[in-house]
C-alpha positions, 0 to 999 in steps of 0.5 A, spaced: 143 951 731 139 957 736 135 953 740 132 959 745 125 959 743 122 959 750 124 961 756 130 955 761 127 954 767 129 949 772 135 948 771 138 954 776 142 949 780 145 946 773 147 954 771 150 955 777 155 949 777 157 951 769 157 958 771 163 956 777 166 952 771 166 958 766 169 962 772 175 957 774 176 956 766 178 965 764 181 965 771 185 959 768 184 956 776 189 949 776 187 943 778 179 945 774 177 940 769 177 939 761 172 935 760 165 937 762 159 931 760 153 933 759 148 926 759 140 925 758 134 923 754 132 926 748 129 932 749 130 933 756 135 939 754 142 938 753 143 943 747 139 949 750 143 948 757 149 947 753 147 954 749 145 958 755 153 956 758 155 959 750 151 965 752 156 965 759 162 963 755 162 968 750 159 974 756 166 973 759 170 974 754 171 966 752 171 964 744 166 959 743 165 953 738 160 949 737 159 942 733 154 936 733 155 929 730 149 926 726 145 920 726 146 918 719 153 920 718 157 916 724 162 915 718 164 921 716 170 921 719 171 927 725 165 930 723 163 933 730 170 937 731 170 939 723 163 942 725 166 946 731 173 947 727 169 952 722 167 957 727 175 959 728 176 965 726 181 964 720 187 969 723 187 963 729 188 957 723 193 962 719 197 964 724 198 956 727 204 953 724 201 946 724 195 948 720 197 943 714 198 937 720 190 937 722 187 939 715 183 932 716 180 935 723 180 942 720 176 941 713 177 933 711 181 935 706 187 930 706 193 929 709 199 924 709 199 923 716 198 918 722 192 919 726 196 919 732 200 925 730 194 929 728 191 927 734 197 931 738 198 936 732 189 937 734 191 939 741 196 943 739 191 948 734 187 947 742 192 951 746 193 955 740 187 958 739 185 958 747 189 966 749 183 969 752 179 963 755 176 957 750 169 953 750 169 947 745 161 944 744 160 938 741 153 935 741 149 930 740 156 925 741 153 919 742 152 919 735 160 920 733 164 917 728 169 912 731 175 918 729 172 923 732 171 918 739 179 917 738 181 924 738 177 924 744 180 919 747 185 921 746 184 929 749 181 926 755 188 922 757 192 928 755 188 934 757 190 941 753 195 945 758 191 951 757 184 955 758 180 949 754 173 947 755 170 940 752 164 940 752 159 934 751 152 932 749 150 926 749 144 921 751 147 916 756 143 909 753 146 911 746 152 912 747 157 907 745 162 903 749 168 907 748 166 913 749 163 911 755 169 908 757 173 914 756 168 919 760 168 914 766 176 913 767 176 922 766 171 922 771 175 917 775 182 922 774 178 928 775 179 931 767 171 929 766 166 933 771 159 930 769 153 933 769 145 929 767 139 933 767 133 929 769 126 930 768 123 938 770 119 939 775 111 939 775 111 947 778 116 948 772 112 946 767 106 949 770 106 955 772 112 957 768 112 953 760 104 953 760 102 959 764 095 960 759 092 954 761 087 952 765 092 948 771 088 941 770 089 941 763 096 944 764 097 938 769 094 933 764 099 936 759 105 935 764 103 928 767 104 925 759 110 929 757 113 925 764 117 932 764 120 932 758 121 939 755 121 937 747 116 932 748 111 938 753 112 944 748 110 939 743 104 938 746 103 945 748 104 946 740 098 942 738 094 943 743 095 950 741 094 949 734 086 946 736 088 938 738 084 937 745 087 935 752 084 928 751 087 926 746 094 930 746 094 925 754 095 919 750 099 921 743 105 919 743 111 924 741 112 921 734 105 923 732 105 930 735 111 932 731 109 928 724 102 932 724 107 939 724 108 936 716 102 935 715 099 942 712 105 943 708 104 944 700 109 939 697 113 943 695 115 945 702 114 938 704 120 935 698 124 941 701 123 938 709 125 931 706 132 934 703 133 937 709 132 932 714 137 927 709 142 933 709 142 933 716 146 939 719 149 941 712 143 943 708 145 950 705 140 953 700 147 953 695 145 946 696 137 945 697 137 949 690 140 944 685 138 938 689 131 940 691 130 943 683 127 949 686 127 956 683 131 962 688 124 965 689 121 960 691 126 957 695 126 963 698 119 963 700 118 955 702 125 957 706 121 962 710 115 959 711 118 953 714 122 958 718 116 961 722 113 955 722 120 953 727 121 947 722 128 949 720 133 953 724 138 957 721 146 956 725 152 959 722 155 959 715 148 959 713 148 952 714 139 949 715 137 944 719 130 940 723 128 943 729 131 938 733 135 931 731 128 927 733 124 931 728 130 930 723 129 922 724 122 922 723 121 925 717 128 921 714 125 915 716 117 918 712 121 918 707 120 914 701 127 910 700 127 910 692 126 918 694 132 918 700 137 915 694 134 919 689 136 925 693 142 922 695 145 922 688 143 929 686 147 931 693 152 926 692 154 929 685 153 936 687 158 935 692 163 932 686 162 938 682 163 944 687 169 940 689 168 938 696 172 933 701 171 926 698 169 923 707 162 927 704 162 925 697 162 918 700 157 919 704 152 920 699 155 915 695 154 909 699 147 912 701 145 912 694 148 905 692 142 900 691 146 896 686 153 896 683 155 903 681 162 904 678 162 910 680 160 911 687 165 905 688 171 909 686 168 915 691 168 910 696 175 906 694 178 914 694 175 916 700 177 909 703 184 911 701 185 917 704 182 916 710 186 910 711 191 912 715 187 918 720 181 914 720 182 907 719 174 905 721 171 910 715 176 906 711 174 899 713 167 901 713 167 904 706 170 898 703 166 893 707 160 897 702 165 897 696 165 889 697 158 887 699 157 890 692 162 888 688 159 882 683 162 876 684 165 875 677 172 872 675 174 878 671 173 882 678 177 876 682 182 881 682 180 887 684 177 883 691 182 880 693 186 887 694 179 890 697 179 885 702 187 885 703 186 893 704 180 892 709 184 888 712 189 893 714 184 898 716 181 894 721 188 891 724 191 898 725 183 901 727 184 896 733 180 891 731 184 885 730 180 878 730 175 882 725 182 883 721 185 876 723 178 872 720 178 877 715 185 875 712 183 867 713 178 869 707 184 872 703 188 866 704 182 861 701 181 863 695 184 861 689 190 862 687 190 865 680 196 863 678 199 869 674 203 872 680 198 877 681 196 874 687 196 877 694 196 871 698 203 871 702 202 878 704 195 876 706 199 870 710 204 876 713 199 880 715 195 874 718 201 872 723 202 879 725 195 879 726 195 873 730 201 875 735 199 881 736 193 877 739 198 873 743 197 867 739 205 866 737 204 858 735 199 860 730 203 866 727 208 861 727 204 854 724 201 859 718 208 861 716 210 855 716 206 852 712 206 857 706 213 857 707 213 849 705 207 849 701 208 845 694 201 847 690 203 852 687 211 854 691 211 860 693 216 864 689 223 867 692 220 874 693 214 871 697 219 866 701 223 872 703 217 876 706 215 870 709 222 868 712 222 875 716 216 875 719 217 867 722 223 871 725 220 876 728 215 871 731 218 865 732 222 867 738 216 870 741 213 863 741 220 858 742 226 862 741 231 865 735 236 858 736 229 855 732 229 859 726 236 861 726 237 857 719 230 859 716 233 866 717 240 864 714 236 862 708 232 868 707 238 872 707 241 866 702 234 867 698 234 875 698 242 875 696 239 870 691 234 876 688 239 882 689 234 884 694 238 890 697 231 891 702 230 883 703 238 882 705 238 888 710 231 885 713 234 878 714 241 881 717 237 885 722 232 879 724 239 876 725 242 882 730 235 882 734 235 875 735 242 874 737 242 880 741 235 878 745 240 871 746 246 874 748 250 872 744 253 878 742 260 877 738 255 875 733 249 879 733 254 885 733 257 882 726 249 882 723 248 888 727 254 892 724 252 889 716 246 891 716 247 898 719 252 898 713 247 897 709 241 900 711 246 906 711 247 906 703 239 905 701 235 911 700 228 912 703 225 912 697 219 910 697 222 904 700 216 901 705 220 894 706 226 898 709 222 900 715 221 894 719 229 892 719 231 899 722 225 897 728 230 890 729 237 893 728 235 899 732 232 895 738 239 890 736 244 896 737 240 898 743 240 890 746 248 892 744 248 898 747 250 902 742 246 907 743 247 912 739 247 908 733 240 905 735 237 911 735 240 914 729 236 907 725 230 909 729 229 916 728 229 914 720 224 909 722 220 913 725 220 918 719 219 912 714 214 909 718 210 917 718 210 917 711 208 910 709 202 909 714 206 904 717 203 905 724 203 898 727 211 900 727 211 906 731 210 904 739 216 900 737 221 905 734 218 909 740 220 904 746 226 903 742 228 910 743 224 911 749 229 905 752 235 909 749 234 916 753 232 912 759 239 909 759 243 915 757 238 919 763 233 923 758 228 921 762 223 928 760 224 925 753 223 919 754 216 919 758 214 924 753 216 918 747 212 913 751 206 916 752 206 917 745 207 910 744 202 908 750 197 912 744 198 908 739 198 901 742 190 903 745 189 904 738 191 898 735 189 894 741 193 889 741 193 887 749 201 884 748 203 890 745 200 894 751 203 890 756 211 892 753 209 900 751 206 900 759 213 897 761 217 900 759 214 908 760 213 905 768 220 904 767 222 911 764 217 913 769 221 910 776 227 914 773 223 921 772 218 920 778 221 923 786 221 918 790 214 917 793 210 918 787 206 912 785 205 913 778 210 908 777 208 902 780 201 904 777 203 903 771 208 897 771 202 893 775 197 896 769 202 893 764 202 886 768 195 887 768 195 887 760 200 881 759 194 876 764 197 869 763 202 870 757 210 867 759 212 870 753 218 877 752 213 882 753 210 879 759 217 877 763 219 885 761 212 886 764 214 882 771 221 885 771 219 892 771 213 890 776 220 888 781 224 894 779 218 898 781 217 895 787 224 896 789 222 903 789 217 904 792 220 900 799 217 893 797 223 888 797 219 882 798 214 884 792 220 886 788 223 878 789 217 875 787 216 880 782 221 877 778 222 870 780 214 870 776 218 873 770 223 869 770 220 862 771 224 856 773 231 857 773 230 864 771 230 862 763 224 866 761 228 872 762 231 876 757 238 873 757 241 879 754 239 882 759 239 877 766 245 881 770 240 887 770 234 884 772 238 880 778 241 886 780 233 887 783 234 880 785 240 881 788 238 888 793 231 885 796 235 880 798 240 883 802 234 888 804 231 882 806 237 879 809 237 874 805 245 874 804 246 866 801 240 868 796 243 874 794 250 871 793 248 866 789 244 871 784 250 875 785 255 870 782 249 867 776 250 876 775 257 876 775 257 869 770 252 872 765 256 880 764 262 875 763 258 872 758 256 878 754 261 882 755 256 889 755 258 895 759 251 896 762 251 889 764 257 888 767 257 895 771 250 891 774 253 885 777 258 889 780 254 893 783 251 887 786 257 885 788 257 891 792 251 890 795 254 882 798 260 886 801 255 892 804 251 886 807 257 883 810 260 890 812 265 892 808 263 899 805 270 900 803 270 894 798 262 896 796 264 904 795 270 901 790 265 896 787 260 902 785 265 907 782 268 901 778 260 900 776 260 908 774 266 908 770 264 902 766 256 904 765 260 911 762 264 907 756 257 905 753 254 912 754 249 909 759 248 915 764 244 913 767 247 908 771 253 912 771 249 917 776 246 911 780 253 908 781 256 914 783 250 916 788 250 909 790 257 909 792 258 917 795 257 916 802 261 910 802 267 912 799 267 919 803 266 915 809 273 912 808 278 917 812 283 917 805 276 918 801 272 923 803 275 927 796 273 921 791 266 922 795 264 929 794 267 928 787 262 922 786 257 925 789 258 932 785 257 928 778 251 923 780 248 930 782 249 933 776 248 928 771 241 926 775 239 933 775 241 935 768 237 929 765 231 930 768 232 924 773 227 924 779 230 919 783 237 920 783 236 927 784 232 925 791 237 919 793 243 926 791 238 930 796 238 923 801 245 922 802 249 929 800 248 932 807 252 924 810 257 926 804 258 932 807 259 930 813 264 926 812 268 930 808 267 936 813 269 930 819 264 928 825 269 930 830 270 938 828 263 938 827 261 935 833 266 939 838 261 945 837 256 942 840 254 944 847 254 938 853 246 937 853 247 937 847 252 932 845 249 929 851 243 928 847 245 927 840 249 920 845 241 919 846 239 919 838 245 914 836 242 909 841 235 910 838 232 913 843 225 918 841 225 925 843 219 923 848 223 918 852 230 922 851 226 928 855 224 922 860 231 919 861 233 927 863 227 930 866 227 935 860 220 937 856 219 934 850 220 941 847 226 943 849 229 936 846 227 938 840 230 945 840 236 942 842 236 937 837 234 943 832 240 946 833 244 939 833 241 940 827 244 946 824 251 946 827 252 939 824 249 940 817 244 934 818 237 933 817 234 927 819 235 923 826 239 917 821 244 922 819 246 923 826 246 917 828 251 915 824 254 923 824 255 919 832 258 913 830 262 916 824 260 913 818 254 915 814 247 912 813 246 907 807 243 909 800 237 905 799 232 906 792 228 910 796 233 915 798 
């Protein structure tokens, strides 16, 4: 809406600020922020600043869009980046291969897609349209819709990498706590740049807003606006119209822009109302039909009300109020029987023109004063559609459907499904007690007993519920009890599904050992059936169970049989077949069967895509993201988790946080270069969401915390770390897993010089890979086994121990502990006089796996020992026999530990003309640290650590 009726002022130092950002923005000047926040009370003049910075944008060549979120309509979903996105010229959107993917947020129009796609899918159209410079206005935000904060959520955690402003508008009081919550932790990282405009000063208004008055009246005038604008030119306006000074000082501003409607004739008067009902979607295509007004006088009402500066025209043709608190007076003034008369007459007109069904249900929940087939099939379809983008909307428009639904018998139907459905919604939107309580209704309600009842999906959706709520005991109580249930049974089918949900959870709580025969009757009950998914279900379950344990020889067994399986079925329409490829992914994975896991996991994740299923989604994501991490595609994999760590902050399972959080700090210490604290940053967040709980997740939380402190140079906290993790006699750890995390164990001890600690670790790794008999694993208890004989100083047998680890890493494809092997392992193998060969070999592919897998802390351990490598391959004394005396005589000075200060002292040298001997020490052995050449002096090379 165009909002320049009177001149800005005060607001000059404000200006100067955006005009900094605009220039930073087309000059695409790094570091600048994404996100500018534009806070204040109504009125104050947030949209007429946020205009002025259009005006600028535009002037330099920058393409603006502009969108506003509305009062009354907090339920359609992405309504203020729809409003925005129809400024787009349509050759931007045509030539945009995604334009299909974010057809919700371009137009509302439906999508068969995950909000968490159409969330990355939406950035992508930003960067697309961003050539020359991009300004996105969204205004009035602390009205927006629960999809819309979403996607912001999710812009602000992401910043589009291109010339992009966000710009928003909203009242600080008003706006709700996520939203808040969004721009505090951008203002934090430096993605948001905030700005709050506070009331005007007197000089302004005075001397440049009321320039015609006396200055006593003026002053009068400014004191009871309080240095509001909206409330000053109010005033101003009905003091012009013949109100007295007196009696304007003591009206409030409600009153004021009441008394505007007070000359209209009630043709105008009826127009105002539909308007004020329309919000920013009034278009006279619409206020003709609605209103029943004839074109000419439409026209001429339209034009009257115009010059009076009651409506205003913005683009497309679209007529709104003045301003949103006008809008809400005359809403509110309204008669309610009239506000649903005209919602009806504009919901109907909707439906005939075709238009997105978010706004049809909009107006049919505003016209329901009674149950209304019709208006229930509006809100039932548009809660369908929006089931998947905007689960919010669609919880709220079936929460209207059911508080209207009459509570009879031939209906009992028809309300179970309804709740079951809502349900759903509220699960995957975050809002898990709501769903969990919700779902409790389901469960008590009389069983109809003609098959059509939905009460054990209602049992499984409520224990998926109650564990990702932490609640895994209670989870396992409720399925336990339906599974035992007598009045009525439950039948076959619904004994599979629930046998399978009590596998997953069971080990969350207790361990799989306590469900085993369950899950080999459900397998039993599903072959009984002839259900082909059931079965595959029931195999994976068993994998996943038996893989978590260690017990490999029988989760390969299941594993193999349910890949066989899985392999043979069609997608299909086969919503049930994506949970079993999430465990037998993540079972083949446990098994380091790498490819294969990955393989089930891309299906998964193309099924769980087209079904909705999103609450699978961060598992199929971490279950390839652990895959890429193993087999060093540490790009990918940091890529894969961030996807993952979207989702699960928008389902809102703390849990499930705490394994996404974990497992990206793990990617993270592999991609990141030693140094960068974003890995450590991230496993703390991740023990953080975990709290007290003792279960999976937290102990993978509190092992990844360990290895992140190796990293980062904190042995102790590494120690105590995973000593947390794995409780009394480590057995809260994960079996399958043990030698890995006792590997972390293992080398803070010796870094400590805690050596019988670390044997005894060592031995208890050594037992347990024997045990699994899992290449990975067994190539960690050799390296720890190397780590005893480095701190007995026996680097001979260390270096055979680290080139035996990288050959067995390589028999399961895991790359990544391969390179670490062989880099771990270079220095000491090219420090042994008769392998100085095998050194430089090892060091050459460590270095190139590292680099070719994007894998930060190899490549600065390859940068850290490669010189001491090349050292030792060159021989120390060929190298050394180039140095003059002073200088041999110094670097005698550096191997005995003593600093260029007290070397210069010893020889009665300047401390500069020690450090250009040692400079050139430097250059002629091909060192670069004074620990190299130490042990350049001592013939051996220093010792790898984590930290390089």
């Amino acid at each position: 809406m165009t909002t320049e009726r009177t001149p800005l002022v005060g607001r000059e130092a404000e200006l100067a600020r955006l005009d900094r950002l605009l220039a930073e923005l087309v000059g695409d000047v790094p570091g600048r922020p994404a996100v500018l926040d534009v806070g204040g009370e109504a009125g104050i003049g947030k949209s007429r600043l946020v205009h002025e910075l259009c005006l600028a944008a535009t002037r330099r060549g920058a393409a603006v869009l502009r969108g506003r979120a509305t009062e009354y309509e907090r339920h359609i979903p992405f309504q203020p980046f729809t409003d925005a996105f129809s400024d787009l010229a349509p050759e931007v959107v045509e030539s945009f291969p995604e334009a299909a993917e974010v057809a919700p947020v371009l137009s509302g129009a439906p999508r068969s897609t995950d909000r968490f796609h159409l969330h990355r899918a939406t950035a992508a159209l930003l960067t697309h349209a961003a050539a020359s410079g991009l300004v996105v206005v969204l205004d009035d935000m602390h009205w927006a819709d629960a999809a819309s904060l979403e996607l912001l959520d999710h812009l602000v955690r992401h910043p589009v990498h291109a010339r992009v402003l966000l710009v928003l508008a909203r009242r600080d009081r008003q706006s709700p706590a996520p939203l808040a919550a969004t721009l505090t932790r951008g203002t934090e990282t430096g993605t948001v740049r905030r700005t709050v405009l506070g009331p005007l000063g007197e000089r302004d208004c005075v001397e440049l807003l009321t320039p015609d008055l006396a200055r006593d009246q003026a002053v009068r005038l400014f004191t009871a606006s309080e240095g509001n604008p909206l409330y000053l030119l109010t005033l101003l306006q009905a003091h012009r119209e013949g109100a007295s000074v007196s009696r304007l000082s003591t009206t409030g501003l409600g009153v004021l822009l009441l008394d505007e409607l007070t000359p209209l004739t009630p043709s105008q008067g009826r127009l105002v109302q539909v308007v004020a009902v329309l919000g920013d979607h009034a278009t006279p295509a619409l206020l003709g039909p609605v209103t029943g007004h004839e074109p000419g006088q439409l026209a001429d009402d339209l034009a009257v009300l115009t010059r009076r500066d009651l409506l205003r025209t913005g683009t497309h043709g679209r007529i709104a109020l003045r301003h949103p608190v006008l809008r809400s007076l005359v809403r509110d003034g309204t008669d309610p029987w009239q506000r649903t008369e005209i919602h009806r007459l504009v919901g109907a007109e909707l439906a005939r023109t075709g238009a997105p069904l978010a706004g049809q249900a909009h107006h049919a929940e505003q016209s329901l004063s009674d149950w209304d087939p019709r208006a229930a099939a509006v809100l039932d379809e548009a809660a369908e559609q929006a089931a998947q983008t905007a689960p919010a909307s669609s919880a709220h428009w079936l929460e209207v459907v059911l508080r209207h639904l009459p509570h009879t018998p031939e209906l009992a139907a028809r309300r179970r499904e309804l709740m079951l459905r809502r349900a759903r919604a509220l699960g995957v939107g975050g809002r898990l007690r709501e769903s969990r309580d919700l779902l409790h209704q389901v469960i008590a309600l009389p069983d109809p007993g003609d098959g059509t009842g939905s009460r054990a999906s209602a049992v499984v959706l409520c224990a998926v519920m109650e564990r990702h709520l932490g609640r895994y005991s209670e989870a396992v109580a409720l399925l336990r009890r339906e599974l035992h249930r007598t009045d009525p049974a439950p039948s076959l089918a619904d004994q599979v599904a629930l046998g399978l949900e009590l596998g997953s959870s069971a080990p969350h709580d207790t361990s799989y050992p306590a469900v085993r025969s369950e899950v080999a009757h459900t397998l039993e009950v599903a072959r009984s059936l002839g259900d082909e998914t059931g079965v595959a279900g029931a195999l994976s379950v068993a994998a996943l169970g038996e893989a978590y344990e260690g017990e490999t020889a029988a989760a390969d067994d299941f594993a193999r049989r349910a890949a066989a399986l899985v392999d043979s079925l069609p997608d299909g329409d086969l919503t049930g077949l994506c949970e079993p490829l999430v465990r037998l992914a993540w079972a083949e994975a446990f098994l380091e069967r790498f490819a294969d896991a990955e393989r089930h996991a891309d299906r998964g994740l193309a099924i769980a895509r087209r079904t909705g299923q999103i609450y699978l989604l961060p598992h199929l994501l971490l279950c390839k993201t652990h895959v890429r991490t193993q087999t060093c595609r540490l790009a990918s994999a940091v890529e894969l988790s961030e996807e993952a760590e979207d989702i699960a902050r928008g389902i809102g399972s703390d849990e499930l946080l705490a394994f996404v959080l974990a497992t990206r700090a793990h990617a993270l210490v592999d991609a990141c270069p030693p140094g960068d604290p974003r890995p450590l940053a991230t496993a703390e967040e991740a023990v953080a969401a975990a709290g007290l709980g003792v279960n999976w997740w937290a102990s993978i939380a509190w092992c990844v915390l360990g290895y992140a402190a190796l990293t980062a140079g904190d042995p102790a906290r590494a120690r105590e770390a995973v000593l947390r993790a794995g409780g009394p006699g480590l057995r809260r750890m994960q079996p399958s897993m043990r030698p890995l995390f006792l590997e972390v164990l293992v080398t803070a001890a010796v870094t400590m010089g805690d050596l019988d600690a670390a044997k005894d670790w060592a031995e208890r790794a050594r037992d347990e890979a024997e045990r699994l008999d899992l290449p990975v694993q067994r190539a960690s208890a050799m390296r720890s086994a190397a780590q005893i004989r480095l701190g007995l100083g026996d680097d001979k047998a260390a270096a055979d121990l680290f080139v035996a680890a990288a050959d067995e890493s390589a028999r399961s494809g895991g790359v990544f502990w391969e390179a670490f092997s062989l880099l771990f392992g270079a220095s000491l193998s090219a420090a042994d006089p008769g392998g100085s060969r095998r050194g430089q070999a090892a060091w050459h592919r460590g270095r190139r796996l590292a680099v070719a897998g994007g894998c930060g802390m190899l490549t600065g351990l390859a940068e850290a020992v490669g010189p001491a490598v090349a050292a030792a391959a060159d021989g120390p004394e060929r190298r050394l026999a180039e140095l003059t005396a002073r200088e041999r005589e110094i670097a005698d000075l550096v191997a005995d530990g003593l600093t260029s200060p007290a070397i210069a002292e010893r020889l009665c040298l300047s401390r500069r003309t020690v450090e250009t001997h040692l400079s050139r020490v430097y250059r002629k052995t091909g060192v670069s640290s004074r620990a190299a050449l130490a042990g350049l002096m001592a013939g051996r090379t220093p010792r790898p650590s984590l930290r390089g």
